[in-house]
Each structure stands twice: as C-alpha cells, then as structure tokens.
DODO-111096 format. One record per residue (C-alpha): residue number from 1; chain; x, y, z. Coordinates in pm, 1 decimal, padded with zeros to 6 digits. Layout:
BEGIN
+------+-------+----------+----------+----------+
: resi : chain :       xx :       yy :       zz :
+------+-------+----------+----------+----------+
:  NUM :     A :        X :        Y :        Z :
...
+------+-------+----------+----------+----------+
This chain:
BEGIN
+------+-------+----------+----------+----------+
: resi : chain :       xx :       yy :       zz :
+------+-------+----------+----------+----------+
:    1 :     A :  15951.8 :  13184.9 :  13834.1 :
:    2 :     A :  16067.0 :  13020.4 :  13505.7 :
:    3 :     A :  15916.8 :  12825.7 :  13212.5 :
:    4 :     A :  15985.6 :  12452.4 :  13145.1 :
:    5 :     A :  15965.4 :  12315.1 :  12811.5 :
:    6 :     A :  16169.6 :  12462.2 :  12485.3 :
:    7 :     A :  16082.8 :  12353.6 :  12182.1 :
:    8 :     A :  16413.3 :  12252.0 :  12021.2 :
:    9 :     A :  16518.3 :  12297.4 :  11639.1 :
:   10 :     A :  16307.8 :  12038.8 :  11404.1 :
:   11 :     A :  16626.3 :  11779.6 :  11367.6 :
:   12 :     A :  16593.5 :  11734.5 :  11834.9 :
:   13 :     A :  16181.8 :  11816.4 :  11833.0 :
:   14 :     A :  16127.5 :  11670.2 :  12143.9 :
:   15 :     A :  16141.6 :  11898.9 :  12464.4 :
:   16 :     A :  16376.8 :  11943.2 :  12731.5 :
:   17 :     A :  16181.4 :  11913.5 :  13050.2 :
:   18 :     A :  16356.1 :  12061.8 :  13360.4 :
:   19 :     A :  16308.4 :  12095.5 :  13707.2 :
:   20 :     A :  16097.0 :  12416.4 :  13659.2 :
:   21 :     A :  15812.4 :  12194.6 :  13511.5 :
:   22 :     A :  15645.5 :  12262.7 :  13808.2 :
:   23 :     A :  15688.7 :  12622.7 :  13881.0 :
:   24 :     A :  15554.5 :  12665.8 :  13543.8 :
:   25 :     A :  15210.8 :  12385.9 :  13562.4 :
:   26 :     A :  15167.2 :  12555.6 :  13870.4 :
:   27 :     A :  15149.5 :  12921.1 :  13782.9 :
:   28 :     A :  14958.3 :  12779.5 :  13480.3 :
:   29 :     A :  14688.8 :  12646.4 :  13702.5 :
:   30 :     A :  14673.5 :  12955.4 :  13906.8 :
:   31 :     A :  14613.2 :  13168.4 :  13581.2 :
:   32 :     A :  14411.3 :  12984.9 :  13382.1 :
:   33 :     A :  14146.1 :  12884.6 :  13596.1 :
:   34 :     A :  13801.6 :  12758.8 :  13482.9 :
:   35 :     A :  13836.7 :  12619.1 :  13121.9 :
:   36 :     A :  13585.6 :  12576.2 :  12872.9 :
:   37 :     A :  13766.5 :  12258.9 :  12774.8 :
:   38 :     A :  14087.3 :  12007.3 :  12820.6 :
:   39 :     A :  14437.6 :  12199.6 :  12867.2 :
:   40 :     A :  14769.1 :  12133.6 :  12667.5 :
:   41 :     A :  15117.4 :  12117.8 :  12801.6 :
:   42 :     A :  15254.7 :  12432.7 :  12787.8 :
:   43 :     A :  15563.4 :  12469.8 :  12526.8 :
:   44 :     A :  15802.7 :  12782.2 :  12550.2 :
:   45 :     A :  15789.2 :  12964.4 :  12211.3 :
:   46 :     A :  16061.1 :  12972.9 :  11957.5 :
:   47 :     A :  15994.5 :  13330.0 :  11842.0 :
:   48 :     A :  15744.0 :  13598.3 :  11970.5 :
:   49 :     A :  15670.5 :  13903.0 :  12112.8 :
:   50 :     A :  15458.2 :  14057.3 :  12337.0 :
:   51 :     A :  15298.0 :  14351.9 :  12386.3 :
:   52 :     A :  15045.7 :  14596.6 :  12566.3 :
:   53 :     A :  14962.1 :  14965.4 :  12706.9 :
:   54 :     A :  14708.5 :  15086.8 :  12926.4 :
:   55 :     A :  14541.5 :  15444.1 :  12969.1 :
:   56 :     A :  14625.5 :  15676.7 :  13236.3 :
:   57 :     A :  14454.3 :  15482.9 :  13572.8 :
:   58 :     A :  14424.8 :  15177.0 :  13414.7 :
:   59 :     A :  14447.5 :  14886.4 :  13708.4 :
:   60 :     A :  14597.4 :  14583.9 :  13539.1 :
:   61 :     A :  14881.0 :  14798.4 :  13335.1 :
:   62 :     A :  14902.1 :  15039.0 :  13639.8 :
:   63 :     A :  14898.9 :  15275.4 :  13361.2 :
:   64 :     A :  15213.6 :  15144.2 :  13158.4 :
:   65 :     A :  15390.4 :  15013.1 :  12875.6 :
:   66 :     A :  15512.1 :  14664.5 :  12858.7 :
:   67 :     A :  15712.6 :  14456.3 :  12587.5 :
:   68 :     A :  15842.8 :  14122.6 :  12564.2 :
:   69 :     A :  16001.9 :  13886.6 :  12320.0 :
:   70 :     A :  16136.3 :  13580.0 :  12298.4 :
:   71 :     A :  16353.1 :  13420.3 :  12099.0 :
:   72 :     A :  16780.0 :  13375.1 :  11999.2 :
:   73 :     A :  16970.3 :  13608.9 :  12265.7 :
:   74 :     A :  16656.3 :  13731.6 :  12443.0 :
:   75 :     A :  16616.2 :  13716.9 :  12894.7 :
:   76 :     A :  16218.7 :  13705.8 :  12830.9 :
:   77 :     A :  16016.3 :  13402.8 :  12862.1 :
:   78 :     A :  15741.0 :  13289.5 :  12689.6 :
:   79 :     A :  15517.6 :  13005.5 :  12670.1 :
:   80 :     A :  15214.3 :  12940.5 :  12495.3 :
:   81 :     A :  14927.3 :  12662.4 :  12571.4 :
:   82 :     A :  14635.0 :  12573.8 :  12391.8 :
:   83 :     A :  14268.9 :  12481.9 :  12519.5 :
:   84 :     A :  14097.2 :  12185.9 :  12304.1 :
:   85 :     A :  13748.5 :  12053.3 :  12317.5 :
:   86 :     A :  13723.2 :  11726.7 :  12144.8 :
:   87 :     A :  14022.9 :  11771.0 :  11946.7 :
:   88 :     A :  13959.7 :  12108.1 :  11865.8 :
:   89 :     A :  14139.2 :  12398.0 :  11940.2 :
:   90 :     A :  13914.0 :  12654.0 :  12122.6 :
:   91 :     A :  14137.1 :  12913.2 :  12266.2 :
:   92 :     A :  14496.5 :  12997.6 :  12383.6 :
:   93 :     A :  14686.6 :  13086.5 :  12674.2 :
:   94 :     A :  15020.5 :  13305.8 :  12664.3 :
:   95 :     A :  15256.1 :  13346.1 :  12970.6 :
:   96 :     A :  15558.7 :  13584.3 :  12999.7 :
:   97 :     A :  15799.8 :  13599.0 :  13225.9 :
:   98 :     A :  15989.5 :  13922.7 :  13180.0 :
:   99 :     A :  16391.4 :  13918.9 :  13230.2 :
:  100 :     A :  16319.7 :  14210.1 :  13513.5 :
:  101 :     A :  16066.9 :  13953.0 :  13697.5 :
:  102 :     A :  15724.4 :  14057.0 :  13564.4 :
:  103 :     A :  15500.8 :  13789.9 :  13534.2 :
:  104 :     A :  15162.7 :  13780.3 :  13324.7 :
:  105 :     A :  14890.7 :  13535.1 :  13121.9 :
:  106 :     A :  14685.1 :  13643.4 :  12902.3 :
:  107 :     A :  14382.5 :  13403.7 :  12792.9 :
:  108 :     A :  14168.7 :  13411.2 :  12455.8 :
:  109 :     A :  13883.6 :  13169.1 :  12444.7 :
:  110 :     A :  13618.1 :  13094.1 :  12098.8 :
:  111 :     A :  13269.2 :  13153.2 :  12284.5 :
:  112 :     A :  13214.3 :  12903.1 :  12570.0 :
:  113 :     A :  12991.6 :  12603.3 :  12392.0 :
:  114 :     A :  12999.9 :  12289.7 :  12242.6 :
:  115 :     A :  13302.2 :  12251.8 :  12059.6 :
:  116 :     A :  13378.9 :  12622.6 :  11874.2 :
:  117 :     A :  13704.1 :  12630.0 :  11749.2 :
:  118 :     A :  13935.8 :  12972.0 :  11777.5 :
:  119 :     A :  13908.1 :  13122.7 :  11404.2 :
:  120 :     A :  14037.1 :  13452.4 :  11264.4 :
:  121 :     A :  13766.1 :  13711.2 :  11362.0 :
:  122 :     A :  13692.3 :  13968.2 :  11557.4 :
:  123 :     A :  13557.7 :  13839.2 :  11936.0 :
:  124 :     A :  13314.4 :  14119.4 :  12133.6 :
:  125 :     A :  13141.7 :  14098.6 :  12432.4 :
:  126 :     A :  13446.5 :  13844.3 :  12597.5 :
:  127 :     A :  13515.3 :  13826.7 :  12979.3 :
:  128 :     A :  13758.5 :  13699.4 :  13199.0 :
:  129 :     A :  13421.0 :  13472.6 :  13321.5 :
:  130 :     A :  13221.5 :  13400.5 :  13012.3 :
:  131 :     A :  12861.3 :  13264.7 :  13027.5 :
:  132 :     A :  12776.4 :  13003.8 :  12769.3 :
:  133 :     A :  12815.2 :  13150.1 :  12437.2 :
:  134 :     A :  13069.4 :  13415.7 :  12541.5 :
:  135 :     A :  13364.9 :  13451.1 :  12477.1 :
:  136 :     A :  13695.1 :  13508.0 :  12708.8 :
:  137 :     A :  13940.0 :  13736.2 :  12729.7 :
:  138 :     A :  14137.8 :  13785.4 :  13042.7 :
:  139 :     A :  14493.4 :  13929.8 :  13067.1 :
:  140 :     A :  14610.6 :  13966.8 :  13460.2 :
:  141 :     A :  14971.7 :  13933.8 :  13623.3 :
:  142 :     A :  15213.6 :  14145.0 :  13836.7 :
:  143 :     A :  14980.9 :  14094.1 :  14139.5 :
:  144 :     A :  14646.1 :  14214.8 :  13989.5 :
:  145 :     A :  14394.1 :  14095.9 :  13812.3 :
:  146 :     A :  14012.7 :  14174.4 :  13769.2 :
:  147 :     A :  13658.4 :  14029.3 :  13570.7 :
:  148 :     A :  13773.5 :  14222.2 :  13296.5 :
:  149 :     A :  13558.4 :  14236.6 :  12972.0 :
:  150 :     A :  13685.7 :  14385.5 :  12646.5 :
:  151 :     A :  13753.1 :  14191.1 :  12263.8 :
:  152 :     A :  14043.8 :  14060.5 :  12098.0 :
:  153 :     A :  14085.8 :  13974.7 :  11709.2 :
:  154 :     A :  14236.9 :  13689.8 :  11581.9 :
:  155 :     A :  14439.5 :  13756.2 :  11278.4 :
:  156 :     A :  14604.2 :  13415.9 :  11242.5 :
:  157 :     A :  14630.0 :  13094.2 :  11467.4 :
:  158 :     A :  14769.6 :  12722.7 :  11373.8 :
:  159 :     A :  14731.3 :  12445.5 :  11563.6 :
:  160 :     A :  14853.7 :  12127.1 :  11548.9 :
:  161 :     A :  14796.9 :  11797.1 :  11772.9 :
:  162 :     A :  14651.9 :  11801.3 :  12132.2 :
:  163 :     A :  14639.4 :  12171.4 :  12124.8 :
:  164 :     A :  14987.9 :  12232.8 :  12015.0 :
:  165 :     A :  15058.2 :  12623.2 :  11953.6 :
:  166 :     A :  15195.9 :  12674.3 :  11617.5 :
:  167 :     A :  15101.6 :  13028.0 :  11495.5 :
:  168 :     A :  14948.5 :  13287.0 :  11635.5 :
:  169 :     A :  14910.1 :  13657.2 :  11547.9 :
:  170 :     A :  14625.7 :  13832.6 :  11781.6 :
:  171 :     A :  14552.6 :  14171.4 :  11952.4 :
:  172 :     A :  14310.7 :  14239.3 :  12240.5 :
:  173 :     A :  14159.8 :  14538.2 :  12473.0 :
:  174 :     A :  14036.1 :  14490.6 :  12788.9 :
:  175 :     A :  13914.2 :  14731.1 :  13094.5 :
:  176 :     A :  13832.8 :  14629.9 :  13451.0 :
:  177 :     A :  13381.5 :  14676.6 :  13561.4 :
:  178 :     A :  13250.8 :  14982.9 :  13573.7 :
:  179 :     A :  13590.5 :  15142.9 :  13437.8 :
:  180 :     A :  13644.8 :  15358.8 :  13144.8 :
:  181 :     A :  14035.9 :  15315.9 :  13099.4 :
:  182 :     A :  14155.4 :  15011.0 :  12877.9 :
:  183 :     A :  14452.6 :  14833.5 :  12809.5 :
:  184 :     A :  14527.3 :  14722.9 :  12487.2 :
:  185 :     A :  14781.7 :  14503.4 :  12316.8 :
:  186 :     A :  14907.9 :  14224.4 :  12084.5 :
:  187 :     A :  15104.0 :  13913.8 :  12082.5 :
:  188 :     A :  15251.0 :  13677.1 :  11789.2 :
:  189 :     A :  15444.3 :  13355.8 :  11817.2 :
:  190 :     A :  15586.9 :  13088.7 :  11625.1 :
:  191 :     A :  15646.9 :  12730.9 :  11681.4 :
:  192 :     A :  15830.0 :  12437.8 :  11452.7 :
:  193 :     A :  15643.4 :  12185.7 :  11320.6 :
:  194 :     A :  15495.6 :  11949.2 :  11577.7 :
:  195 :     A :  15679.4 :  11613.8 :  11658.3 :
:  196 :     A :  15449.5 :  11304.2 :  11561.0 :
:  197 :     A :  15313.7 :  11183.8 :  11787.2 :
:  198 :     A :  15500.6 :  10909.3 :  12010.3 :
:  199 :     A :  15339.6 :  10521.5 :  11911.7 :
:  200 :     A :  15389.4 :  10235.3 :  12037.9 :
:  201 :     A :  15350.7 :  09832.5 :  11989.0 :
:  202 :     A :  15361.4 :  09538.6 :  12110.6 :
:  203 :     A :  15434.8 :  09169.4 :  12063.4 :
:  204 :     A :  15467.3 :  08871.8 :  12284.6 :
:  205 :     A :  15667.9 :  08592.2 :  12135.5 :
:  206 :     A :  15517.8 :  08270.4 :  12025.6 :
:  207 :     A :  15710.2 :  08033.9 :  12314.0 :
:  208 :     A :  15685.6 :  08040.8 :  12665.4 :
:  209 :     A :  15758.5 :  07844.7 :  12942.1 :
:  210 :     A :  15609.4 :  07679.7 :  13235.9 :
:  211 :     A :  15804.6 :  07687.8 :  13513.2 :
:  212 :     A :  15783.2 :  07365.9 :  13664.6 :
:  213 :     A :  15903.7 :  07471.3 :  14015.8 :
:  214 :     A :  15695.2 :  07804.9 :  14079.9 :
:  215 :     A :  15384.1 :  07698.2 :  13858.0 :
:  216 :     A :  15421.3 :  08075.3 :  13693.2 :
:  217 :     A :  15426.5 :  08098.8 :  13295.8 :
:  218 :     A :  15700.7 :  08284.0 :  13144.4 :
:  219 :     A :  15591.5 :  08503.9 :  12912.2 :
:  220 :     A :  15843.0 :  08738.8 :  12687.1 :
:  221 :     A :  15796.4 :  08982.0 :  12366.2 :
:  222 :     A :  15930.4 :  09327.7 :  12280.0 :
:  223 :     A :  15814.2 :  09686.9 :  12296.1 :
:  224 :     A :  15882.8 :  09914.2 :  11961.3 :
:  225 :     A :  15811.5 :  10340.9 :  12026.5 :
:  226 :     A :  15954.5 :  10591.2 :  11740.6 :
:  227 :     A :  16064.8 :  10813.8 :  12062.6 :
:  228 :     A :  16231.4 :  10709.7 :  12376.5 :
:  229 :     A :  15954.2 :  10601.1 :  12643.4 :
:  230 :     A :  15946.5 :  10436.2 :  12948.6 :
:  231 :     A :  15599.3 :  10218.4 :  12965.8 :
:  232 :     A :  15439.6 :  09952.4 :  13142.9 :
:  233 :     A :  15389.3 :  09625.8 :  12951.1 :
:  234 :     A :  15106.7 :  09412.2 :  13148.8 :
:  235 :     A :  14897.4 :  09130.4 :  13040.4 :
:  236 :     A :  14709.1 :  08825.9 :  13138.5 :
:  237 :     A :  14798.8 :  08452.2 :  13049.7 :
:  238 :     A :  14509.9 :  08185.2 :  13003.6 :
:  239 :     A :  14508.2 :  07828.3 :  12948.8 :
:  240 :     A :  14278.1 :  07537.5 :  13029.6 :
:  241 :     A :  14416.9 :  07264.4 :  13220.5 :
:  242 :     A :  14196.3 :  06926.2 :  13234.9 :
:  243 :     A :  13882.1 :  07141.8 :  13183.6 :
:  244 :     A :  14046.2 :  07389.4 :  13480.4 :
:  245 :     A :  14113.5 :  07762.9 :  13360.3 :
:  246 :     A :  14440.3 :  07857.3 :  13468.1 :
:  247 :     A :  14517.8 :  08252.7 :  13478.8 :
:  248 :     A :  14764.9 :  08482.1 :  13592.8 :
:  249 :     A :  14836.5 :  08861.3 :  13516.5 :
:  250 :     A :  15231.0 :  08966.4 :  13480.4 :
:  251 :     A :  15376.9 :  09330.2 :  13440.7 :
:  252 :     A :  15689.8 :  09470.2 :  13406.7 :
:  253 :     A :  15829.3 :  09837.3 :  13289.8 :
:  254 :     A :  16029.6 :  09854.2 :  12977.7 :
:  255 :     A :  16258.3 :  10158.7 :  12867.3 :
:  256 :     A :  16199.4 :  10162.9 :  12476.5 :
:  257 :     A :  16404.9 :  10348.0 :  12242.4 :
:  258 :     A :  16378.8 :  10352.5 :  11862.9 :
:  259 :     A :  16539.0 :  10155.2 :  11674.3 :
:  260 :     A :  16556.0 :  09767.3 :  11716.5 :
:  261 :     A :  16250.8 :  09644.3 :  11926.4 :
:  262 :     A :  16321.1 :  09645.6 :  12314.6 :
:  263 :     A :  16278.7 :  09296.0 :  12478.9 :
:  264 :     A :  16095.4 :  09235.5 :  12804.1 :
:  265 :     A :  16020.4 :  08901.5 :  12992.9 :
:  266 :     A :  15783.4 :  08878.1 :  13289.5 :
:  267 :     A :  15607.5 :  08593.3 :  13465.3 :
:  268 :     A :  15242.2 :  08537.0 :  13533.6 :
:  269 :     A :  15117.8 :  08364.7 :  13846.5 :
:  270 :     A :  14862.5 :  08157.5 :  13862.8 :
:  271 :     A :  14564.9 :  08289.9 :  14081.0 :
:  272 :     A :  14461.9 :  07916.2 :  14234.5 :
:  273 :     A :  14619.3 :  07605.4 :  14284.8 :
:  274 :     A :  14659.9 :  07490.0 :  13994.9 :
:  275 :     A :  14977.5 :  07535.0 :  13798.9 :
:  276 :     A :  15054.5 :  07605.7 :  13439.8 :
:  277 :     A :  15148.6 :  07333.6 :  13219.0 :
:  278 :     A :  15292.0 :  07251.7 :  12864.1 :
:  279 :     A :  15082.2 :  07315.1 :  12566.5 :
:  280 :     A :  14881.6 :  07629.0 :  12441.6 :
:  281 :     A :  14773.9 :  07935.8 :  12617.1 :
:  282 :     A :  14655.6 :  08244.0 :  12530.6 :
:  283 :     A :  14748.9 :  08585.9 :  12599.8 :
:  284 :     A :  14586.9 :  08931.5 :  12613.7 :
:  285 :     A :  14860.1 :  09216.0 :  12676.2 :
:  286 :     A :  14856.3 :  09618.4 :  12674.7 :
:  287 :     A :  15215.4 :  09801.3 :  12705.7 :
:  288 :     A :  15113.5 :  10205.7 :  12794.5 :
:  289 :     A :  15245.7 :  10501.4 :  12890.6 :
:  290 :     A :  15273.7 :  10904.1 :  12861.5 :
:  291 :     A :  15367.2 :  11084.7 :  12541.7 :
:  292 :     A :  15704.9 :  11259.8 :  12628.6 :
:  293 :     A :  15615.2 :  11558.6 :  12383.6 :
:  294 :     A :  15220.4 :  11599.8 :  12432.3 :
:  295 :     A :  15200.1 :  11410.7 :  12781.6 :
:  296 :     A :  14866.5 :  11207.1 :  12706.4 :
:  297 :     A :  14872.1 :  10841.9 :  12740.7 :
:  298 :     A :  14962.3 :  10601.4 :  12470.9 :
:  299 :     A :  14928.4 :  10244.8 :  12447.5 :
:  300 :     A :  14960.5 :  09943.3 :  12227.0 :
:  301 :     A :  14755.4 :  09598.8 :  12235.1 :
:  302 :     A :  14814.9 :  09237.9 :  12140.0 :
:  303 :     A :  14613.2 :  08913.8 :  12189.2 :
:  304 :     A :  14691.6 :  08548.4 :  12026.7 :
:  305 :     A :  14839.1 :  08251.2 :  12143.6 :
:  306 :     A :  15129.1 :  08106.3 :  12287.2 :
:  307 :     A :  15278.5 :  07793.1 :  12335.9 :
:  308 :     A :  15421.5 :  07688.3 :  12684.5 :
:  309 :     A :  15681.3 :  07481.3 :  12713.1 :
:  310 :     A :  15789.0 :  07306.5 :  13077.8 :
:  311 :     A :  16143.0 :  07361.0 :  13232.2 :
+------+-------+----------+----------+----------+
C-alpha cells in the first residue's frame, strides 16, 4: 500500500494526486474509525520521523523496535491528517508505510467534547474508544490492534486551514486491557506553509441574447480561480414577458486557470411555452466546485441584470 498526496516545495504548493489516492483514503478509513469530528485530506509529510518500542510480550509491537522517517532520499512513507471540529483542530492522525511493508496509524485526539482543540499538554486516561470527555490514543498496524488505553504529550502542534498538519512534535505510551507491558514512542513532522486556499468568482456579462428560433436565452460571463479548477457554473434566467414570468436554468463546466478570467456561455430554456424575448432579465448564478489542495467545496455567486437581445 502507498500514500497519495506530497506536499511539494512552497514555489509548486499544490499536491500531486496519484492513482494511490485511494489505497491511501481507504486504509485511512479503516484506521481511523469513529471520529470525534470532520476528517482532513491526508498530506504525505515533508520531513519526519517515527518512532516506538514495546516491552517484552507486548501485543501491538510484538515486542519490538520500529523506526521510520521520511523525507529527501528516504523508502518510508508518511502521511499525516488532522481531525477538526468547527474549524478547530482537535487531534491528529499519522500513517507509515515502512520501505520493508509495515504498515501502522497512530491516532491522538483532545478529549472527546464540544469543540477542544489539541494543545501542548500532557493527555491521561486516553483510549483507542474514548467516552465523552476522554481523550484518544490508539496506535495499531501490522495486523493487530486492540482498545488500548495509555497517554501521549503534546510538545508542539501547528495547524493551519481545514486541519492542515503543519508541526507536530508528540510522544505517547499505550498497553492493550488488562496488560502490564507498554509500548511507547514518538513522532515529529514538518510541513510547508499551507497553500491559500483556492477562490473563486463569477460574472455574467451584461448582454445576452434571445434566440429567436429555440426560445432559449443565451447567457455568457467568465469564471476567475487563483488555482487551476474545474467547476460547474449554473444559474437561472428570469424575465417577465406581458405580465408572464419566463424562466429557465442553464449549466455548463468550465476549466479555470489563473490568470485572465475563463469565459463560458450556456443557454437557458424556458420551462413553459412561452419564449424569451428582447429587453431585460435577470439572472441569479453560482459557479462551484472542490478545492484541489483541501478538497472542500468552493463556490462563487452573482445576481443582477442582463439585457437580452433577439437574433
């Protein structure tokens, strides 16, 4: 299995997504399970490592050493996710995927509640399945896993937009019910700035025409995005004809890049019998899509009027 998204040097932010997207959201799901709150992409790190040990017996570590890092010239894999609540950042998910096929998640949550955010502190009494006002820790891979329960300290963490990953420096001990023997580790990462976010807007131009063989108003504007985005620009057209609302929707898909705004024309149909003529209408229009970097949906809005001319 292999992680999807790198996180590219500041002047090409934006990530590469590849075809092991979903080897990676699935494994993600698997791990992660219940969450206390929404889940970010997951971003493979531009520096970290990775570490834990457990005691003789111990079930998760089977009793071993492991270490990880990721970075220039390393095999390792590793990609980091945060949990939000709101818009804040309440906890943190790291995967690795080890060059000699190991595969393991660990999972730091603030105490399960309304909104706590993941500070530096020290976090007792965490589980791998919290109650309300509990906290979660849960590291599992390789095959086994367990309702462990066990702390973790947070010495640093740094996040940025829709639970973007930028620092974190954190250790952790865990041990399986009823056991005595604990595993214990740490794990720090780094991550460049985060990209702004991608916006968008839209205009629809101040002519149009009504087409006088199909009855449909042509409608046409422009789409404007600071990173390259393929949306959907839709709208409605309006206009009263002899004390007769005429209306028809249009849509169309637009691939906007930056730089000079990218056109788009589309034609609205009118929903009775009644076509649309010259003179003013009015026009209420959304363009939306998904941010390429974060993955949540953006949009942009525009209302006014236009002026229809016949052809």
């Amino acid at each position: 299995m292999e992680f999807s998204l790198r996180i590219r040097a500041r002047n090409n932010a934006y990530t590469r997504i590849t075809t092991r997207l979903a080897a990676t959201l699935a494994f993600t799901a698997v791990a992660s399970g219940l969450l206390a709150g929404g889940t970010a992409q997951a971003y493979e790190v531009e520096s970290g490592s990775f570490a834990f040990s457990g005691d003789a017996g111990e079930y998760i570590s089977a009793g071993q050493s492991y270490s990880y890092t990721d970075g220039e010239g390393s095999q390792d894999g590793m990609t980091v996710q945060g949990y939000t609540s709101n818009g804040v950042g309440t906890g943190v998910g790291v995967f690795v995927n080890g060059a000699g096929g190991d595969t393991w998640s660990l999972h730091m949550e603030a105490p399960w509640g309304p909104s706590q955010p993941l500070v530096p502190g020290t976090y007792t009494g965490a589980k791998a399945n919290p109650a309300p006002g509990e906290p979660r820790i849960e590291l599992r891979g390789n095959g086994r896993d367990c309702l462990a329960e066990g702390s973790f300290t947070i010495r640093s963490v740094e996040f940025g937009p829709y639970g973007y990953v930028k620092a974190l420096d954190a250790s952790f001990e865990q041990h399986c019910p009823g056991a005595t023997e604990s595993v214990r580790g740490e794990v720090r990462l780094t991550n460049p700035e985060p990209p702004a976010e991608t916006v968008l807007g839209l205009q629809v131009a101040a002519d149009g025409v009504a087409d006088r063989t199909t009855g449909k108003a042509v409608v046409h504007g422009t789409v404007t995005c600071n990173s390259p985005v393929t949306v959907q620009s839709y709208g409605t057209v309006s206009q009263t004809v002899e004390g007769v609302t005429v209306r028809g929707s249009y849509r169309t898909e637009v691939a906007c890049v930056p730089g000079d705004p990218t056109p788009w024309t589309a034609q609205a149909t009118p929903t009775g019998t009644v076509p649309f003529q010259r003179g003013e209408a009015s026009v209420i229009a959304r363009t939306t899509g998904t941010d390429p970097f974060y993955g949540h949906t953006i949009t942009g809005d525009y209302s006014g009027l236009i002026q229809l001319d016949k052809k």
